[in-house]
DODRENTOR-366691 format. One record per atom (N, C-alpha, C): residue number from 0; residue in one letter; chain; atom name; x, y, z. Coordinates in steps of 0.05 Angstrom, whole numbers, always signed. Example, Ala and Ser with C-alpha at 12.3 -4.5 7.8 and 13.67 -1.06 7.14 Angstrom:
+-----+---------+--------+-------+--------+--------+--------+
! num ! residuo ! cadena ! atomo !     c1 !     c2 !     c3 !
+-----+---------+--------+-------+--------+--------+--------+
!   0 !       a !      A !     N !   +264 !   -114 !   +156 !
!   0 !       a !      A !    CA !   +246 !    -90 !   +156 !
!   0 !       a !      A !     C !   +264 !    -66 !   +156 !
!   1 !       s !      A !     N !   +257 !    -45 !   +142 !
!   1 !       s !      A !    CA !   +273 !    -21 !   +143 !
!   1 !       s !      A !     C !   +258 !     +1 !   +157 !
+-----+---------+--------+-------+--------+--------+--------+
END
This chain:
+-----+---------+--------+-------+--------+--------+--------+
! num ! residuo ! cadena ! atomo !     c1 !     c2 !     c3 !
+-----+---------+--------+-------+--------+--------+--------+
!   0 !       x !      A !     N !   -580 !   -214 !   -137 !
!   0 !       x !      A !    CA !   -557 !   -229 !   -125 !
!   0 !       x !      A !     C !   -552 !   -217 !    -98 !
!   1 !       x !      A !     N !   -550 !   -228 !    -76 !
!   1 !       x !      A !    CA !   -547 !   -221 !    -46 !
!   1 !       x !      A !     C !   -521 !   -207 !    -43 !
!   2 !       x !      A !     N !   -514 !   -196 !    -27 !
!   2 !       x !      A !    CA !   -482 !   -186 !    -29 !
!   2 !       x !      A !     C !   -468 !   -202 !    -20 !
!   3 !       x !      A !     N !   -464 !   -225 !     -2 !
!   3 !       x !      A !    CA !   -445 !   -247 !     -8 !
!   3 !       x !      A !     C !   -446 !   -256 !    -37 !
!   4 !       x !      A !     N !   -459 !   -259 !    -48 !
!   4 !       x !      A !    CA !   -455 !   -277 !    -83 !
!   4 !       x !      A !     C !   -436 !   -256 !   -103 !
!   5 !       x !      A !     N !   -453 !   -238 !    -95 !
!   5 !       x !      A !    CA !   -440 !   -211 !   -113 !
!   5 !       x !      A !     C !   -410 !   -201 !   -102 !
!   6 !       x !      A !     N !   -402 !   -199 !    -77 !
!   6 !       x !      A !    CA !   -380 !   -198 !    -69 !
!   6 !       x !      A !     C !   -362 !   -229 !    -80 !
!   7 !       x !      A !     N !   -370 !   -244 !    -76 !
!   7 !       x !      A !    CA !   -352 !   -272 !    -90 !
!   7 !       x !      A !     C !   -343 !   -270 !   -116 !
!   8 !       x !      A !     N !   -370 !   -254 !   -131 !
!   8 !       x !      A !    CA !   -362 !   -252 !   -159 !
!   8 !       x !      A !     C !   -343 !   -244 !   -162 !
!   9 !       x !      A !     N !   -329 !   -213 !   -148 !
!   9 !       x !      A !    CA !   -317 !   -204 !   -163 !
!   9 !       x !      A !     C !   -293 !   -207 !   -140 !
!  10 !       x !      A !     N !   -291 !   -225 !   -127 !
!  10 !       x !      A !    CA !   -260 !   -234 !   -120 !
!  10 !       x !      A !     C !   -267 !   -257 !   -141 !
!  11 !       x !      A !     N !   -275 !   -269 !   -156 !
!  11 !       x !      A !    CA !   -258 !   -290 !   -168 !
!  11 !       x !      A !     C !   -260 !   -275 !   -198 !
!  12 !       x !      A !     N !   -273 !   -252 !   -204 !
!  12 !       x !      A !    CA !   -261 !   -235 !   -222 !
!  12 !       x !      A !     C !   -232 !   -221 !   -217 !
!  13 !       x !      A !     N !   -230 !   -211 !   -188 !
!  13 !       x !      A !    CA !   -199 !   -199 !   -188 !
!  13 !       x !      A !     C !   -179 !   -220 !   -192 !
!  14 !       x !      A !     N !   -193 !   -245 !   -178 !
!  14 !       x !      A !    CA !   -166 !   -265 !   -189 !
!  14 !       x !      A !     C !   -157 !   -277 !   -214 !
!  15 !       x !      A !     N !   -179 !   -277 !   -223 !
!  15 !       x !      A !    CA !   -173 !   -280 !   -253 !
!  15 !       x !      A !     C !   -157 !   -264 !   -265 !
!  16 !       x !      A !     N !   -159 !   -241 !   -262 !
!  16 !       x !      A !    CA !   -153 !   -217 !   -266 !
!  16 !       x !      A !     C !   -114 !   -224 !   -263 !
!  17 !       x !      A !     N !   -113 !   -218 !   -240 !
!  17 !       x !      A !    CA !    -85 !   -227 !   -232 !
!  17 !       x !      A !     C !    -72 !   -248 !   -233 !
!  18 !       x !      A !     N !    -89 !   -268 !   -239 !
!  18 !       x !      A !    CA !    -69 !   -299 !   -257 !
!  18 !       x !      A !     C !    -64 !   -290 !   -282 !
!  19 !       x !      A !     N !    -82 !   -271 !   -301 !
!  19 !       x !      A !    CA !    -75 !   -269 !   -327 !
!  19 !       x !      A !     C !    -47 !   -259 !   -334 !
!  20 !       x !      A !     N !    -42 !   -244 !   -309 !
!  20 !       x !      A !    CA !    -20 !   -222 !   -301 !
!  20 !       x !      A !     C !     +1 !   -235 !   -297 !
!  21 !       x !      A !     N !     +3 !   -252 !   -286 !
!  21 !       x !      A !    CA !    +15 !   -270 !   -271 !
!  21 !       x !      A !     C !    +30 !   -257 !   -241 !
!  22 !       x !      A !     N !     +4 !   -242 !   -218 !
!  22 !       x !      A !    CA !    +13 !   -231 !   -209 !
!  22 !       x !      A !     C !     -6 !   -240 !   -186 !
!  23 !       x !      A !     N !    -16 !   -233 !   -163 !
!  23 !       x !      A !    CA !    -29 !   -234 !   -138 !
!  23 !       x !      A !     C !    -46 !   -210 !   -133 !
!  24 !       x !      A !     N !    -67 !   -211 !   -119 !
!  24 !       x !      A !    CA !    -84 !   -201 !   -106 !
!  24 !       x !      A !     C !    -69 !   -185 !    -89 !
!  25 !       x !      A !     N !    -70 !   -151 !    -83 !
!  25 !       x !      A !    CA !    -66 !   -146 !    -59 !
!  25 !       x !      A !     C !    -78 !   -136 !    -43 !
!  26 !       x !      A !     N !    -96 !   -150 !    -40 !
!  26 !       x !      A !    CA !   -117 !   -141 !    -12 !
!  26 !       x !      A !     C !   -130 !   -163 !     -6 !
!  27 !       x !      A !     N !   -140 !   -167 !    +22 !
!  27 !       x !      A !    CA !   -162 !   -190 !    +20 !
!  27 !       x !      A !     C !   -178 !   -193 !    +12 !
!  28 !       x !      A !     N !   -176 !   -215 !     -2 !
!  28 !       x !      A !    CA !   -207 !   -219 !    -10 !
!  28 !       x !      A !     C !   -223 !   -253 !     +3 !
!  29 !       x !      A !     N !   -227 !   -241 !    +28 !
!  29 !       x !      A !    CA !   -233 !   -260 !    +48 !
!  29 !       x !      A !     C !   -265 !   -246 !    +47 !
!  30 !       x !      A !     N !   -287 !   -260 !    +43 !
!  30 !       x !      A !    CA !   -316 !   -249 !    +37 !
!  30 !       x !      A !     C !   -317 !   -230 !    +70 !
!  31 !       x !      A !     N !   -334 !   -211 !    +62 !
!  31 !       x !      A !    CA !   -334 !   -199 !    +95 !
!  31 !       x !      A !     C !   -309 !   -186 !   +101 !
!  32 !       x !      A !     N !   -294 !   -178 !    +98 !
!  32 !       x !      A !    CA !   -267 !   -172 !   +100 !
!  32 !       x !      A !     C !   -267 !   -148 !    +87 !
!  33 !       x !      A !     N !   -260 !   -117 !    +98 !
!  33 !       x !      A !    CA !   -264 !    -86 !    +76 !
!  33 !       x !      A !     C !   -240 !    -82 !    +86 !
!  34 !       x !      A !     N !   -231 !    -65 !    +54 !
!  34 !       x !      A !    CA !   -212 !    -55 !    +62 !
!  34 !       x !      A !     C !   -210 !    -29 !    +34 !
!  35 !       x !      A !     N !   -187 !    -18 !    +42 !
!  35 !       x !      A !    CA !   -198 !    +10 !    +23 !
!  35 !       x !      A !     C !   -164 !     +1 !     -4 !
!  36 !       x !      A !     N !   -148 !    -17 !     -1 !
!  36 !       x !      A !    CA !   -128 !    -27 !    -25 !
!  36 !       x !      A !     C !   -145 !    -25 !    -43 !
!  37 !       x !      A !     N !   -120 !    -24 !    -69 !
!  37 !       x !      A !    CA !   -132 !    -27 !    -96 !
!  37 !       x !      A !     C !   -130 !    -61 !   -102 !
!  38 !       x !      A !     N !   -139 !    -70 !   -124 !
!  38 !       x !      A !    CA !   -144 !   -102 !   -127 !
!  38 !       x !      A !     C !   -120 !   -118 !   -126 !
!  39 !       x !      A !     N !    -98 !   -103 !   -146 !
!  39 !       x !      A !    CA !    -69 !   -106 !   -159 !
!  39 !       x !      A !     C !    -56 !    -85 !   -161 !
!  40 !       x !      A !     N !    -33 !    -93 !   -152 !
!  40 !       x !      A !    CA !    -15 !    -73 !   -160 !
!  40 !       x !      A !     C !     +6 !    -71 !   -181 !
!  41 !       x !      A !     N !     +9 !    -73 !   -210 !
!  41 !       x !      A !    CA !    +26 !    -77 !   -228 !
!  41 !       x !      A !     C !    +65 !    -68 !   -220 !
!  42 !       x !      A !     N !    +72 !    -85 !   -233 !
!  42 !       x !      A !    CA !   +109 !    -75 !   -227 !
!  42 !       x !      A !     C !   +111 !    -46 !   -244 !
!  43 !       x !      A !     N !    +95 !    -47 !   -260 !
!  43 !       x !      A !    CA !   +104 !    -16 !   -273 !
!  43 !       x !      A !     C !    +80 !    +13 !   -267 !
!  44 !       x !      A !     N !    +84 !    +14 !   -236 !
!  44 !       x !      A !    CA !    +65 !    +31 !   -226 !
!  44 !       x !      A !     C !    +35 !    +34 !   -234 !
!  45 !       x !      A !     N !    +27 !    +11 !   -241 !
!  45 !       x !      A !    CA !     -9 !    +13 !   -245 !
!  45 !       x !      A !     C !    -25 !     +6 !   -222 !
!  46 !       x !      A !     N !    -44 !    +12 !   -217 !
!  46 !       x !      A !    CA !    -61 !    +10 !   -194 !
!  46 !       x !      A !     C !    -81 !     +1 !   -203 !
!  47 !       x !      A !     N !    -89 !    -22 !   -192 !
!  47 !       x !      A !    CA !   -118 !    -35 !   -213 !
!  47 !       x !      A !     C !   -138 !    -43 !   -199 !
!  48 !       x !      A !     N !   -157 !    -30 !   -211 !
!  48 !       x !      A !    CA !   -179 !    -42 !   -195 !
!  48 !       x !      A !     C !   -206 !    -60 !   -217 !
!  49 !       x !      A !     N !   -214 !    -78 !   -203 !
!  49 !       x !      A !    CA !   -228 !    -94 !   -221 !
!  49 !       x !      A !     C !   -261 !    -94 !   -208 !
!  50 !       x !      A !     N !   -276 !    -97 !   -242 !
!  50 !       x !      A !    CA !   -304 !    -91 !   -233 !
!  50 !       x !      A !     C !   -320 !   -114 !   -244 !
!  51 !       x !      A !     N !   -333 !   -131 !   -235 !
!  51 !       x !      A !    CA !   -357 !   -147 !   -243 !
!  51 !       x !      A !     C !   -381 !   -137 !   -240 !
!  52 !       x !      A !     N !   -397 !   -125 !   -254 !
!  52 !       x !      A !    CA !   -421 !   -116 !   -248 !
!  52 !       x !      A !     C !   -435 !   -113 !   -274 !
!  53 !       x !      A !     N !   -473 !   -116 !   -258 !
!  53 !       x !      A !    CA !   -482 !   -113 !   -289 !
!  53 !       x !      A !     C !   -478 !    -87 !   -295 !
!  54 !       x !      A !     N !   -484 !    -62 !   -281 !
!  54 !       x !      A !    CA !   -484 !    -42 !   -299 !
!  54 !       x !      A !     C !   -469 !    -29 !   -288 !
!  55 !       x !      A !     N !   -456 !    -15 !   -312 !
!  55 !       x !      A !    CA !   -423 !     -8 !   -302 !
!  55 !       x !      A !     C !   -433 !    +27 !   -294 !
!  56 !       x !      A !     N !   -418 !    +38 !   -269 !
!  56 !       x !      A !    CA !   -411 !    +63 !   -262 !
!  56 !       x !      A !     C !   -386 !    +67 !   -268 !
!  57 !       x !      A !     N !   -382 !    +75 !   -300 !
!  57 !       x !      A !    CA !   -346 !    +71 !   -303 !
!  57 !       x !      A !     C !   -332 !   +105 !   -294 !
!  58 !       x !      A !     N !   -348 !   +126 !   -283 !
!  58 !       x !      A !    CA !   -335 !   +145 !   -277 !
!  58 !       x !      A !     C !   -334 !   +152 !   -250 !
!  59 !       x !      A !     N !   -352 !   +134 !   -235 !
!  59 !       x !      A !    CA !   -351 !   +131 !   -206 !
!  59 !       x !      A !     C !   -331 !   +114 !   -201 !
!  60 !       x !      A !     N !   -325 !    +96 !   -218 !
!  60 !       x !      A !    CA !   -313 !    +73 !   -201 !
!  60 !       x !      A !     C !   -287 !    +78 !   -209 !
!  61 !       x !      A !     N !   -275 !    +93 !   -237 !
!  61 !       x !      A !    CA !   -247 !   +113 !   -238 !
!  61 !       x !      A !     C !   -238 !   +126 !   -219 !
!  62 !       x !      A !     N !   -259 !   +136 !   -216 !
!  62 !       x !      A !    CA !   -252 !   +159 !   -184 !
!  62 !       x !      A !     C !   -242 !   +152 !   -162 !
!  63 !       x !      A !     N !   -258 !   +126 !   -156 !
!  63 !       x !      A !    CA !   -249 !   +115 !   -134 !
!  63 !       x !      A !     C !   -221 !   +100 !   -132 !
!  64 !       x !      A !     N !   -218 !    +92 !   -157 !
!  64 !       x !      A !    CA !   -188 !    +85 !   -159 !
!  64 !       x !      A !     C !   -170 !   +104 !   -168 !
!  65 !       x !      A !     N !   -176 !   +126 !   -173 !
!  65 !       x !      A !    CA !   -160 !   +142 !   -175 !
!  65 !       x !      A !     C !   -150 !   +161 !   -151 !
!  66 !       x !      A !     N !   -173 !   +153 !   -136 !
!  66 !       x !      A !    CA !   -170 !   +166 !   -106 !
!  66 !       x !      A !     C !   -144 !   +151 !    -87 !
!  67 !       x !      A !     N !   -149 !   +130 !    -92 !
!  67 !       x !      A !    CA !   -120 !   +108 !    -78 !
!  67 !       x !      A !     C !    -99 !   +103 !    -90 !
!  68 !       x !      A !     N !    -85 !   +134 !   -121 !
!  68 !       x !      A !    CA !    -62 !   +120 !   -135 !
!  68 !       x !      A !     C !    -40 !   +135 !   -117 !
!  69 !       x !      A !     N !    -44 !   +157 !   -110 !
!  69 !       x !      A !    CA !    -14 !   +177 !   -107 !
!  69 !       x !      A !     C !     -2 !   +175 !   -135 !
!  70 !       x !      A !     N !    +20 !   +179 !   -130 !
!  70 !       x !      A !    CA !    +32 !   +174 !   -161 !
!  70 !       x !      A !     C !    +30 !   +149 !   -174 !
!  71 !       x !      A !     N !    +19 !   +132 !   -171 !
!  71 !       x !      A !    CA !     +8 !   +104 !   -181 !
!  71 !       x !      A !     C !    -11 !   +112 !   -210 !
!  72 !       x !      A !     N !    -17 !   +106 !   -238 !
!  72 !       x !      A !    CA !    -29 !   +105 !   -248 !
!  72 !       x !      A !     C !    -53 !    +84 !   -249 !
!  73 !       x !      A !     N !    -80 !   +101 !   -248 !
!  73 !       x !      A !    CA !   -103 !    +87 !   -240 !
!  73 !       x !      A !     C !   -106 !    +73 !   -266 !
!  74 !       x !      A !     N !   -122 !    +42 !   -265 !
!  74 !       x !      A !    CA !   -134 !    +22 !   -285 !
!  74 !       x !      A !     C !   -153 !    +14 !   -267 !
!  75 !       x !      A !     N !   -185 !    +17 !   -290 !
!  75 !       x !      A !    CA !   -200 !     -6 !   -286 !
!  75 !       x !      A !     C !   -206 !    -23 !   -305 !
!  76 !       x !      A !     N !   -215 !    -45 !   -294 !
!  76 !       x !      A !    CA !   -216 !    -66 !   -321 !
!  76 !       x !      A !     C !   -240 !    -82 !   -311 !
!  77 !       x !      A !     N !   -252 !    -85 !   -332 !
!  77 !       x !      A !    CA !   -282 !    -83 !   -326 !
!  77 !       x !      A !     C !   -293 !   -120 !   -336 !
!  78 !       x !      A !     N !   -305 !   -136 !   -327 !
!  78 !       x !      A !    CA !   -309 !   -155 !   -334 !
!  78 !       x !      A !     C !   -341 !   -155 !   -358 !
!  79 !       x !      A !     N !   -329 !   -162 !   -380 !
!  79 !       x !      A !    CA !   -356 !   -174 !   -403 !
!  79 !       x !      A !     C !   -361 !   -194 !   -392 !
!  80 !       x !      A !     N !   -386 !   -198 !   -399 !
!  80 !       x !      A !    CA !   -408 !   -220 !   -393 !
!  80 !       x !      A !     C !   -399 !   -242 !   -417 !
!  81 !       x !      A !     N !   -404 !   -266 !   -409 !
!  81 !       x !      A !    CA !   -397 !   -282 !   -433 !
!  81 !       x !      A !     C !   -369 !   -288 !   -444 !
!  82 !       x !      A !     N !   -351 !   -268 !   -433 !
!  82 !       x !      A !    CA !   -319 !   -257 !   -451 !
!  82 !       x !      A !     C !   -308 !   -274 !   -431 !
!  83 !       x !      A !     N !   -270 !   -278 !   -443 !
!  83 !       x !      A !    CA !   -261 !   -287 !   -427 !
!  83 !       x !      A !     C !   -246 !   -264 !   -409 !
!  84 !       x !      A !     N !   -224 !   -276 !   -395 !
!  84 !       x !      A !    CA !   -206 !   -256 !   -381 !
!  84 !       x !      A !     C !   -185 !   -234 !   -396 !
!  85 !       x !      A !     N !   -178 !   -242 !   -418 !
!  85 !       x !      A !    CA !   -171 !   -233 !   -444 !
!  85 !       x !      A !     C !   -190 !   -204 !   -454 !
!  86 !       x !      A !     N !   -215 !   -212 !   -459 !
!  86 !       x !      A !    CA !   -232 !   -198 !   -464 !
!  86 !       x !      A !     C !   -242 !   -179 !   -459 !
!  87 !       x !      A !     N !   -227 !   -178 !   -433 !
!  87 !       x !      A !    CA !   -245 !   -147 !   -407 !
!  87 !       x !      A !     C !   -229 !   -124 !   -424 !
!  88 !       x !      A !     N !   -245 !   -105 !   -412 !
!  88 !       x !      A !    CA !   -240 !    -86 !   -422 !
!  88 !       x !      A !     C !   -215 !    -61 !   -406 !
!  89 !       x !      A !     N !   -199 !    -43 !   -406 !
!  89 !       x !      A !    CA !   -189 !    -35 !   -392 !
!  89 !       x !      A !     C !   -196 !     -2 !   -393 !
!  90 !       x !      A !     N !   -201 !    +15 !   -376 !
!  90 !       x !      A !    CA !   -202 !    +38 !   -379 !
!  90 !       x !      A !     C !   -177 !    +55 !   -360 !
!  91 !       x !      A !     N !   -163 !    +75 !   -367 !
!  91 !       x !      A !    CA !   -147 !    +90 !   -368 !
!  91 !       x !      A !     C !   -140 !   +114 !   -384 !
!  92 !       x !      A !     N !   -127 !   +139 !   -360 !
!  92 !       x !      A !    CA !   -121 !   +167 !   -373 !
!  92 !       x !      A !     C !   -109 !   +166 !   -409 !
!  93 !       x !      A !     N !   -108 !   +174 !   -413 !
!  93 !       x !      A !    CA !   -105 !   +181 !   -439 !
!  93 !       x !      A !     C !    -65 !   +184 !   -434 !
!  94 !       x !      A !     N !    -67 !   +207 !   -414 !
!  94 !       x !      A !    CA !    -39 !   +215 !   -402 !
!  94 !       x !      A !     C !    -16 !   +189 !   -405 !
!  95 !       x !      A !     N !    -39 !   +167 !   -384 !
!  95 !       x !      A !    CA !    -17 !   +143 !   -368 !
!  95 !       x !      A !     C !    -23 !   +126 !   -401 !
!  96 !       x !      A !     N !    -27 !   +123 !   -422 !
!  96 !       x !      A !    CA !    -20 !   +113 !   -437 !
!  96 !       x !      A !     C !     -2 !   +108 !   -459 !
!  97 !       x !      A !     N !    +28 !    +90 !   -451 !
!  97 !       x !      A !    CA !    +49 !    +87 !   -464 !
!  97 !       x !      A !     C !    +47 !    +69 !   -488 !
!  98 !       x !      A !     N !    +60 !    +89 !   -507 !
!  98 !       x !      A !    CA !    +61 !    +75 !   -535 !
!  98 !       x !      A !     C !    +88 !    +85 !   -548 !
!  99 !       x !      A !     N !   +109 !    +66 !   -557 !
!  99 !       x !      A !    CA !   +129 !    +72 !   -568 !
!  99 !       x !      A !     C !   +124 !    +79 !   -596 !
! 100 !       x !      A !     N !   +136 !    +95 !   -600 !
! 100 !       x !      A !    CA !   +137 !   +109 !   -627 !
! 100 !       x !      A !     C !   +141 !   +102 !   -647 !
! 101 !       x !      A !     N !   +126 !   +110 !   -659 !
! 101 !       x !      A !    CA !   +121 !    +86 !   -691 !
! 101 !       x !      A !     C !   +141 !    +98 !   -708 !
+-----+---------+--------+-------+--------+--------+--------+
END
């Protein structure tokens, strides 16, 4: 896949991403257009970054968003092949994971 195709992919993966949310993109995603933002930014301090790719670097590509949180908690969320937007997967600290008490 050329890097225009592959760059398209995964802006209409981040958007997907952020309709599911019901939230917006915050960075451009104008093809050609770099910038060092994370994809989304959640109301309850998450920082998200989204990945379409065949083969996943899921500890490189943490890093990298973990590099742009400050006190922001880093998410990536990774697109399955075949799956829907539902389906992706999410990776995050163990730490930034809230669960009310059973």
């Amino acid at each position: 896949m050329s890097g225009a195709a592959a760059r398209m992919k995964g802006i209409r993966w981040e958007r997907a991403v952020a309709k599911y949310y019901g939230t917006a993109t915050t960075r451009s995603t104008r093809p050609g257009v770099h910038d060092d933002a994370a994809d989304i930014v959640m109301a309850n301090d998450m920082l998200v970054e989204c990945k379409d790719h065949g083969r996943w670097q899921v500890a490189a590509w943490f890093d990298q968003v973990e590099s742009k949180c400050g006190d922001q908690k880093p998410v990536l969320v990774l697109k399955r092949r075949q799956r829907s937007t539902a389906e992706g997967l999410v990776v995050m600290r163990v730490g930034d994971l809230w669960l009310p008490e059973l």
